[in-house]
C-alpha positions as CSV (number, residue, x, y, z in Angstrom):
1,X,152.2,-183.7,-151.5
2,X,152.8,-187.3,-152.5
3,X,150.0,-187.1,-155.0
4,X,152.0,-184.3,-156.3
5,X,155.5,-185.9,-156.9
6,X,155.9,-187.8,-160.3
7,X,156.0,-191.8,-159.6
8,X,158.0,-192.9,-162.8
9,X,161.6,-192.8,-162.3
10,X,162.3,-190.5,-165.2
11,X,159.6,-187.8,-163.9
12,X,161.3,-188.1,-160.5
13,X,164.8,-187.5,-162.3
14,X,163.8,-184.7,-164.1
15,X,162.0,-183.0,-161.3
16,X,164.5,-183.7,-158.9
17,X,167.1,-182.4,-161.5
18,X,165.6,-178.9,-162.3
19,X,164.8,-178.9,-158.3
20,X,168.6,-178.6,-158.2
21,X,168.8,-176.6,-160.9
22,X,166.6,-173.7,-159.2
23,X,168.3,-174.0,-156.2
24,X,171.4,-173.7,-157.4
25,X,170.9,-170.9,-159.7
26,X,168.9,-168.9,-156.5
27,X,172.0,-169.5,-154.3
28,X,174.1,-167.9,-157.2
29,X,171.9,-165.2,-156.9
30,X,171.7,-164.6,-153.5
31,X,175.8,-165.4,-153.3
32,X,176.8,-162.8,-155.7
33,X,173.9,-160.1,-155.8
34,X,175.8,-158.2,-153.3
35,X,178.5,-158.3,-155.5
36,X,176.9,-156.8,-158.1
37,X,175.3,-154.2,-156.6
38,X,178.6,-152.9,-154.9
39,X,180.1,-153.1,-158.5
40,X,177.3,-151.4,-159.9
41,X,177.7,-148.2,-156.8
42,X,181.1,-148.5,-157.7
43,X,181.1,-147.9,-161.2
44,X,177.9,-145.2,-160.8
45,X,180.1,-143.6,-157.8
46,X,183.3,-143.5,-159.2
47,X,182.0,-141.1,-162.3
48,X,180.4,-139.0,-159.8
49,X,183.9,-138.5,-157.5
50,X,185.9,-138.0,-160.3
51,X,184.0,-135.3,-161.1
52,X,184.0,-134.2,-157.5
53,X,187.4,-134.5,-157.5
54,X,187.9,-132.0,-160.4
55,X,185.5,-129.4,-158.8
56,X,187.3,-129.6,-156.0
57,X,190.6,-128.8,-157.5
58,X,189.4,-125.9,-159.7
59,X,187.9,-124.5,-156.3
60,X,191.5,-124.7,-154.3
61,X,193.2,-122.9,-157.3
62,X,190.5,-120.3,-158.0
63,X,190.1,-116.9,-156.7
64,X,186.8,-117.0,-154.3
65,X,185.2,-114.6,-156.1
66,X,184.8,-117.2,-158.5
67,X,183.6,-120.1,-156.5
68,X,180.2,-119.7,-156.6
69,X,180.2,-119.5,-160.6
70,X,182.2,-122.8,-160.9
71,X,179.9,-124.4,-158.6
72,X,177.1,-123.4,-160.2
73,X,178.9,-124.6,-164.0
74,X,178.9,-128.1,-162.1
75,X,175.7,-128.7,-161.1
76,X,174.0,-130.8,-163.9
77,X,171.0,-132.8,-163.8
78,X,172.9,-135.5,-162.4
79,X,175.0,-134.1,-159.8
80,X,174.3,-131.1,-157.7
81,X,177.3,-129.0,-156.2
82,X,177.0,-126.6,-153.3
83,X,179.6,-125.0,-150.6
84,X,179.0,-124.9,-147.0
85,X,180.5,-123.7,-143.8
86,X,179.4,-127.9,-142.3
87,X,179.6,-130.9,-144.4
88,X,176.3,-132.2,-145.7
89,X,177.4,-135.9,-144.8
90,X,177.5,-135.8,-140.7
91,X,178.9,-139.2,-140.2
92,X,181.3,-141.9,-142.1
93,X,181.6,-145.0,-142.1
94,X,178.7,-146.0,-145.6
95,X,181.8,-146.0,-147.9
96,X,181.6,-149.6,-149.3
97,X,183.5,-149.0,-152.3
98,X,185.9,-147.1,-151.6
99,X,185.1,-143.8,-153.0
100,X,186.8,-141.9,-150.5
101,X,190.1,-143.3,-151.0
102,X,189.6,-142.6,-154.9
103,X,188.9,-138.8,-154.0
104,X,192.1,-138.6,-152.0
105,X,194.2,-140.2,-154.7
106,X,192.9,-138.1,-157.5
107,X,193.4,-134.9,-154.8
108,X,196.9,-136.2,-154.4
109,X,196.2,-135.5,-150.4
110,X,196.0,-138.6,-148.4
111,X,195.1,-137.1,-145.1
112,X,192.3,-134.8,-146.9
113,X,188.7,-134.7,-145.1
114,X,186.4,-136.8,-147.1
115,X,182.9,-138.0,-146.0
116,X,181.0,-140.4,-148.4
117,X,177.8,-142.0,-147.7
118,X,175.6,-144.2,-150.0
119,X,171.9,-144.8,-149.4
120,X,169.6,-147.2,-151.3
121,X,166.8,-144.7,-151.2
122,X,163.8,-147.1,-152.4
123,X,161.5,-146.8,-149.1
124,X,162.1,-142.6,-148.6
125,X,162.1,-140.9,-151.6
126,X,161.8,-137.4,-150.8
127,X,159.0,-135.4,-152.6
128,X,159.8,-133.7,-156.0
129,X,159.4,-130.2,-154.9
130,X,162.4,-131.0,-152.5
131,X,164.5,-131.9,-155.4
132,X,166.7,-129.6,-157.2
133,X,165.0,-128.6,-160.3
134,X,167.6,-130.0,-162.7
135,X,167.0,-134.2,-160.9
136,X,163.5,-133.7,-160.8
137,X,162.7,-135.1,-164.1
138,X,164.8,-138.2,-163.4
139,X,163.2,-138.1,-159.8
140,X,159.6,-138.4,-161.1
141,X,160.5,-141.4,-163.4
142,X,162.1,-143.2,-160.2
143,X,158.9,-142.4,-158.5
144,X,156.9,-144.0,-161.1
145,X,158.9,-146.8,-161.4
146,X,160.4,-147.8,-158.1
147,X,163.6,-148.6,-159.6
148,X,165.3,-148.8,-156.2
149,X,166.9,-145.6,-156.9
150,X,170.5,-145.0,-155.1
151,X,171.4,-141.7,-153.3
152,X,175.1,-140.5,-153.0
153,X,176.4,-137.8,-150.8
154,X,180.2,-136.5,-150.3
155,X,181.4,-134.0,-148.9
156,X,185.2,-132.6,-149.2
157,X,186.5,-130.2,-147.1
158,X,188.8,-127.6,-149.4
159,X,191.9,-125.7,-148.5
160,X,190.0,-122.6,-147.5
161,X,188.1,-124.3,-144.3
162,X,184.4,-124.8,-146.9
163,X,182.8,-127.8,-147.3
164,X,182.0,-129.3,-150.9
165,X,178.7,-131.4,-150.8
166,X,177.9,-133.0,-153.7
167,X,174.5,-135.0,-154.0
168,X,173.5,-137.2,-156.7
169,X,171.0,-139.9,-157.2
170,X,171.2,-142.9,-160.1
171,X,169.2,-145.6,-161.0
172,X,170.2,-149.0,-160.1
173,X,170.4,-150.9,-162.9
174,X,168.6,-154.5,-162.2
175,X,167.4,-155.1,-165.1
176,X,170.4,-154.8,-167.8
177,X,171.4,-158.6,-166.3
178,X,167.8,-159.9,-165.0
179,X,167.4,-161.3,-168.5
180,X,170.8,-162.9,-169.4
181,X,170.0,-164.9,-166.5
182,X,166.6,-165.7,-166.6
183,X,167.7,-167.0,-170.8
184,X,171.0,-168.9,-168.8
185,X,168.7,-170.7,-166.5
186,X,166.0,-171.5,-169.1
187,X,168.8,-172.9,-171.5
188,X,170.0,-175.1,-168.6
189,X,166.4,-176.3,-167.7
190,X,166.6,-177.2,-171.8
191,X,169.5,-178.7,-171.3
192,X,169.1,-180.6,-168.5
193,X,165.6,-181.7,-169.4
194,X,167.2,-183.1,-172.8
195,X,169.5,-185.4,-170.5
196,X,167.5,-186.2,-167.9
197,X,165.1,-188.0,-170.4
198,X,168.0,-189.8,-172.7
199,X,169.0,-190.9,-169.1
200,X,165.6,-192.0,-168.0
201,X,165.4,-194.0,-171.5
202,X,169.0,-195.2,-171.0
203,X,167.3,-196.4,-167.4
204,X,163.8,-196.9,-167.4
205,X,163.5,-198.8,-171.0
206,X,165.1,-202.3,-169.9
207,X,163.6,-202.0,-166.0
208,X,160.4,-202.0,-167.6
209,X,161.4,-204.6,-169.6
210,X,162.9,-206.6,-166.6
211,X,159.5,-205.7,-164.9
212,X,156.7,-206.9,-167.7
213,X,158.8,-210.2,-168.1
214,X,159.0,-211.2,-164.7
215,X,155.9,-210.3,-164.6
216,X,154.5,-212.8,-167.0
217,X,157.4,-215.5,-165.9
218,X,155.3,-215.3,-162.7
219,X,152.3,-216.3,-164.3
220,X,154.0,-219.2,-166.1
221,X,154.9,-217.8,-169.4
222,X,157.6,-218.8,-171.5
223,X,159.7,-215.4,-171.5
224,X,162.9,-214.8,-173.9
225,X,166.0,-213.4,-172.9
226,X,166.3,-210.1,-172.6
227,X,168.4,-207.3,-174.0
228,X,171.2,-206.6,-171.5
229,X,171.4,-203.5,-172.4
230,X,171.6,-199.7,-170.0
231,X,173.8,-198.8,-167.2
232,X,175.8,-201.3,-166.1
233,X,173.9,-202.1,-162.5
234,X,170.9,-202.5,-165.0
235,X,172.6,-204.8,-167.3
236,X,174.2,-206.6,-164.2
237,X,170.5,-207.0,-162.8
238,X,168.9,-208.0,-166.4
239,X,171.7,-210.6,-166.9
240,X,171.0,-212.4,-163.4
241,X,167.2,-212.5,-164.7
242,X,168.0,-214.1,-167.9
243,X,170.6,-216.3,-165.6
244,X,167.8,-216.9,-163.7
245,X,165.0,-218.0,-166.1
246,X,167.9,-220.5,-168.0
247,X,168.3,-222.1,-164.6
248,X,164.6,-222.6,-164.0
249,X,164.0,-223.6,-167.4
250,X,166.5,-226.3,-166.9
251,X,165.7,-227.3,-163.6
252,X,162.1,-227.8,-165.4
253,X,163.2,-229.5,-168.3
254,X,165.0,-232.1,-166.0
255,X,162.3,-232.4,-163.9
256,X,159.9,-233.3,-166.5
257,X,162.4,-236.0,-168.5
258,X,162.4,-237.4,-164.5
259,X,158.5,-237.6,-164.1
260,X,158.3,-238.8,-167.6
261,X,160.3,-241.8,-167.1
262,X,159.1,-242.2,-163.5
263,X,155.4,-242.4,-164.9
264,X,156.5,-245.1,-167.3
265,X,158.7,-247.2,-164.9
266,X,155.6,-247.1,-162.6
267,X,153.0,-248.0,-165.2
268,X,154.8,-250.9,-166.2
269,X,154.3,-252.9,-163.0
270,X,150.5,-251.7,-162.6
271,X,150.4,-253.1,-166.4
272,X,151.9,-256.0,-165.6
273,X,149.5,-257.0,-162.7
274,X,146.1,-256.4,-164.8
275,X,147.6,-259.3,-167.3
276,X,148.7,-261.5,-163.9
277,X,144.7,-261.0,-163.1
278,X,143.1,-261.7,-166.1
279,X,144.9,-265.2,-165.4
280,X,143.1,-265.4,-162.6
281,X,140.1,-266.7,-161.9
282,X,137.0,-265.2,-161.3
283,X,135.8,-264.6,-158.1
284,X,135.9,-262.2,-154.3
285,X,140.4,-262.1,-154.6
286,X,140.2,-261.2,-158.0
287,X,137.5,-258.2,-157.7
288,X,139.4,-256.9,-154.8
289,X,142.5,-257.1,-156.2
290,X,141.1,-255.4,-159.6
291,X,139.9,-252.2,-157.0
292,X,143.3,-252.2,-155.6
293,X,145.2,-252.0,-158.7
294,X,142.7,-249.0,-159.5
295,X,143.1,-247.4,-157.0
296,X,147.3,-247.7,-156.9
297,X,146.5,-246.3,-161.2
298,X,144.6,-243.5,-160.1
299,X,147.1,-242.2,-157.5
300,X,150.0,-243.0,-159.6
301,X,148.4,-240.7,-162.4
302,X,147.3,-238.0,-159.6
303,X,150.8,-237.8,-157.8
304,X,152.5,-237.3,-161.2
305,X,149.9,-234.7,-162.5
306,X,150.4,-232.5,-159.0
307,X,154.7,-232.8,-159.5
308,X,154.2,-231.9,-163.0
309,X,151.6,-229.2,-162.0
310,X,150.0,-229.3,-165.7
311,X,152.3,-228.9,-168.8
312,X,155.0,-226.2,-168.5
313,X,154.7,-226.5,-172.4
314,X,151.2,-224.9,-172.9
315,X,150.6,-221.5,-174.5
316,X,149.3,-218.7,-173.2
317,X,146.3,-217.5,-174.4
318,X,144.0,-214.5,-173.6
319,X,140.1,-215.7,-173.2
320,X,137.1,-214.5,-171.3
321,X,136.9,-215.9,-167.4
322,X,133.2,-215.5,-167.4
323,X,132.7,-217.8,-170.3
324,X,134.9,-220.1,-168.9
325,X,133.6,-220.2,-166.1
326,X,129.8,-221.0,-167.5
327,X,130.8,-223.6,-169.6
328,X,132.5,-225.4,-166.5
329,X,129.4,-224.4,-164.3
330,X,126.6,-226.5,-167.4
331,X,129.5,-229.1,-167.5
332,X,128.9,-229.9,-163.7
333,X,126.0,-231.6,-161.9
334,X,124.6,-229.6,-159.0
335,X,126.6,-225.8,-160.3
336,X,125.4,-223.0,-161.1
337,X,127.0,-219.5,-161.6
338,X,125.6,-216.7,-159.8
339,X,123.7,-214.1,-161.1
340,X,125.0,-210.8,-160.2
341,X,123.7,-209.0,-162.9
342,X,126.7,-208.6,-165.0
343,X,127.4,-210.4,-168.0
344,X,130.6,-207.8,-169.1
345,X,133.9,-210.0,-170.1
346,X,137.0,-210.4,-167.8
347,X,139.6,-210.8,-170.0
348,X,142.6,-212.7,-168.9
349,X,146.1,-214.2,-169.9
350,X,146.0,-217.8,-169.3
351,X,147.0,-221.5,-169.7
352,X,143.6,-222.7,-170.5
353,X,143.8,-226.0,-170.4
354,X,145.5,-226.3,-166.3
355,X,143.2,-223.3,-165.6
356,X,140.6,-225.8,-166.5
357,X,141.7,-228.3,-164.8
358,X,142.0,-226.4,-161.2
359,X,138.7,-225.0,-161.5
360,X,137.2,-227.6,-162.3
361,X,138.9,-229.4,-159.2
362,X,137.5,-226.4,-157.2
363,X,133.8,-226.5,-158.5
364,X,133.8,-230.4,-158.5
365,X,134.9,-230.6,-155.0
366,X,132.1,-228.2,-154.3
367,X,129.1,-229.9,-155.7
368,X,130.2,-233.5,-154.4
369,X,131.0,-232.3,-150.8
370,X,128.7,-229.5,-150.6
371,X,125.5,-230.4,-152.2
372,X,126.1,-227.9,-154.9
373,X,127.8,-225.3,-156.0
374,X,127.7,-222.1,-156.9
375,X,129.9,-219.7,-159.1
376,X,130.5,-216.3,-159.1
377,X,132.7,-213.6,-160.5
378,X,134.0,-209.9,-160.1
379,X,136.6,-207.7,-161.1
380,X,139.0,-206.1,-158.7
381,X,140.8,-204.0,-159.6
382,X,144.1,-205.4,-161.6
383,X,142.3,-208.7,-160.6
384,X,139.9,-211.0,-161.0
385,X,138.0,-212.9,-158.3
386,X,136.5,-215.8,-158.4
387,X,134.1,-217.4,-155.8
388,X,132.9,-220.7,-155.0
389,X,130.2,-221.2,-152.8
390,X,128.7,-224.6,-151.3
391,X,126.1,-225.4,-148.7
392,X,128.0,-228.3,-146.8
393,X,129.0,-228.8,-143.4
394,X,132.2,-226.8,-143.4
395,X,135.1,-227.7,-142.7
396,X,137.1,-226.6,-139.1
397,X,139.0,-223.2,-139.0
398,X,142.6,-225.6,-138.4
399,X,141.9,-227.6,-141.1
400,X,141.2,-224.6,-143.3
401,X,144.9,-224.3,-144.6
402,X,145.9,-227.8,-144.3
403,X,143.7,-229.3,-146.5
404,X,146.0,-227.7,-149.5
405,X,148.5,-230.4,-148.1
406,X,149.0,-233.3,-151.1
407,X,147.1,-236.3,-149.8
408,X,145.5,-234.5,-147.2
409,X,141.9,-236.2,-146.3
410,X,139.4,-235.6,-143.9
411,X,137.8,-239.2,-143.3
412,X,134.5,-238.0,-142.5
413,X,133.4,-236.3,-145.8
414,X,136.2,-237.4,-147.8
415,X,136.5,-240.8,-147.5
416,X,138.5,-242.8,-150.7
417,X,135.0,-244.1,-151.1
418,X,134.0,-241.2,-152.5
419,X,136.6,-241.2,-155.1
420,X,138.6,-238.7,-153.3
421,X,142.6,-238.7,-153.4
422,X,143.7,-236.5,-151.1
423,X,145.4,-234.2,-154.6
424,X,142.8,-232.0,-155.9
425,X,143.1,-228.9,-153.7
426,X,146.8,-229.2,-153.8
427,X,146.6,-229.6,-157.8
428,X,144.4,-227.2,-157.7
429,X,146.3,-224.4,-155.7
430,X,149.6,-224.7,-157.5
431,X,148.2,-224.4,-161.4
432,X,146.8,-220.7,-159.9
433,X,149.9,-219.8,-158.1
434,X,151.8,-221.1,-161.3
435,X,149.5,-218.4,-163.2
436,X,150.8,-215.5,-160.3
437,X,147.0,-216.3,-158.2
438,X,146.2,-218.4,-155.4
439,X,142.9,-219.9,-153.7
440,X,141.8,-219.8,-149.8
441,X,139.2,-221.5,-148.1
442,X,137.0,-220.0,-145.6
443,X,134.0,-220.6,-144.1
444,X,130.4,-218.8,-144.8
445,X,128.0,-217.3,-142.2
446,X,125.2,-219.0,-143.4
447,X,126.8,-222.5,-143.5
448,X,129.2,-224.1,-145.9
449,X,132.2,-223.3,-147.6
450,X,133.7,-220.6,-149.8
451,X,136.5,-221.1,-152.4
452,X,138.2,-217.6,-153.3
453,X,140.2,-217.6,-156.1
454,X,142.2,-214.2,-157.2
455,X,143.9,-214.4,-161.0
456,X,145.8,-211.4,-162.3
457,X,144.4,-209.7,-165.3
């Protein structure tokens, strides 16, 4: 069923709309087809008492030697007249329109005998040789049709002690108002359907705006304010996004003027000392001093790179992952990429240059600390996935997570010796989660470690 039901919000609006529609219009229905139908017996049943009514009083005034001629004057194909010592209707109580009140008013004798029954007459049609001769024609077309034919029998008692029975039968007329509103309800569905789609584009047109650019701001692109424009809950949520993006855009700006004058306040000193050395001479105070002030340079240029996490400046760009990914792999000693067997492209929206950069940090950290690494990559879906492989020691499952830390080091592989910092996971994790992705560690079966890295496409 939930495969079934429409997922955009202007399907769901319409459906649910005409689902309201229908119901409504079948509770009308049901509400006021009773009502109809006793309007129609009334109308059909009123025709046939007057005329009753009129037999009836030509029979009081007439000679009896005459009844049975006027009787027989009445009978039409229609109606069928016939006097009896009983009355043909045994029992009361199936007037529901009043017909036996009209008969008394147009007798002008309120305490007259009148029995009136009405039968809907769908389910027991009686044969056509038990029908009068003049109904049968009509009788044969209702048992051709099922019409839902209705049956009405009164019976009158006159001033002489005799019964007058009157029978007729009529067809109910369903379908004379079956088609108004069958063209009603399919005007409405128009109708509706006509709103319910301006609605949806009143609606749905600035969420999926709101929704493609927060999707990109969460991959690091540079996004324009939007069009507040809608309902007003819409406009209300699109102006707290563009609120939003102006306040991270300043809180960024800021940032950056920060780091840029804290890299050049703390350049200066490290400057400063090389010049102090050079005035020094030669010898085992100088060389370690020279390492020292290295080492202070390179994490001095590490620790701003990771608060800067690459430039917020750089463009976007669409390229192909695999072929970045091979030109990384035949830039680095002891890499490799894998060879799945496909060579199709996986297109992505990028900032190439810090994409580069964490990678590279990634596959690097691989091939020093491994003994090699080896690159591989798949499609997933709305993602891409990239692995990592290396055929080092591992690493333990508590220090899986916590290596991301910024100057996190474990001593025994990743000594400063090496040339290691303590940055380049950390660097590396927040360029991909600045591009919507992220990287986890985790160790392989067979020994080593495995870098997975997930990138929306």
């Amino acid at each position: 069923m939930r495969r079934l039901w429409p997922q955009s919000t202007g399907a769901q609006l319409l459906v649910m709309l005409l689902l309201a529609l229908g119901a409504s219009q079948g509770l009308s229905l049901l509400v006021f087809s009773d009502e109809r139908d006793r309007a129609v017996r009334a109308a059909l049943g009123y025709e046939a008492a007057g005329r009753a009514a009129n037999v009836a009083q030509l029979l009081d005034e007439a000679p009896e030697e005459l009844r049975p001629q006027i009787v027989l004057a009445a009978n039409s194909p229609l109606v069928r007249f016939w006097l009896d010592d009983e009355p043909a209707v045994d029992h009361a109580g199936h007037d529901s329109v009043g017909i036996s009140d009209r008969l008394r008013s147009a007798l002008n004798d309120p305490d007259r005998d009148i029995l009136v029954e009405i039968h809907d007459r769908t389910d027991d049609l009686p044969a056509v040789e038990d029908v009068p001769h003049g109904m049968r024609q009509m009788h044969s077309a209702m048992l051709a049709e099922r019409t839902g034919p209705l049956e009405l029998a009164m019976s009158i008692r006159l001033e002489s002690g005799e019964w007058l029975n009157v029978r007729s039968m009529f067809h109910r007329p369903v379908g004379q108002w079956l088609f108004g509103d069958i063209a009603a309800l399919l005007i409405a569905a128009v109708l509706i359907t006509l709103v319910a789609v301006l609605t949806s584009v009143r609606i749905v047109r600035p969420l999926a705006r709101l929704a493609d650019a927060a999707d990109r701001a969460g991959k690091g692109e540079e996004v324009d304010a939007l069009p507040e424009t809608g309902p007003r809950e819409v406009r209300d949520t699109v102006r707290a996004f563009n609120r939003m993006q102006d306040r991270i855009r300043r809180f960024v700006s800021g940032r950056t003027r920060m780091l840029a004058a804290l890299g050049h306040d703390l350049r200066s000193p490290l400057t400063a000392m090389r010049l102090r050395l050079e005035l020094i001479e030669e010898g085992e105070d100088r060389d370690r001093l020279e390492a020292l002030v290295e080492e202070m340079q390179t994490m001095v240029e590490a620790t701003l790179a990771f608060a800067r996490g690459e430039a917020v400046t750089e463009e976007t760009v669409t390229l192909d992952l695999r072929e970045l990914l091979q030109s990384l792999a035949g830039e680095t000693l002891d890499a490799s990429m894998a060879d799945d067997g496909d060579a199709a492209a996986v297109m992505a929206r990028v900032r190439p240059v810090s994409l580069k950069r964490a990678l590279r940090n990634l596959i690097d950290n691989a091939a020093r600390y491994g003994g090699g690494a080896e690159v591989g990559l798949k499609r997933d879906g709305d993602a891409a996935v990239i692995s990592i492989s290396d055929n080092g020691p591992g690493l333990p499952e508590d220090q899986l997570e916590a290596v991301f830390e910024p100057f996190r080091r474990l001593e025994a592989s990743r000594s400063r010796d090496t040339g290691g910092s303590g940055l380049g996971l950390a660097i590396a994790r927040t360029i991909l989660r600045a591009h919507g992705g992220d990287v986890i560690l985790r160790n392989r079966e067979t020994g080593g470690l495995i870098a997975s890295v997930e990138l929306p496409l």
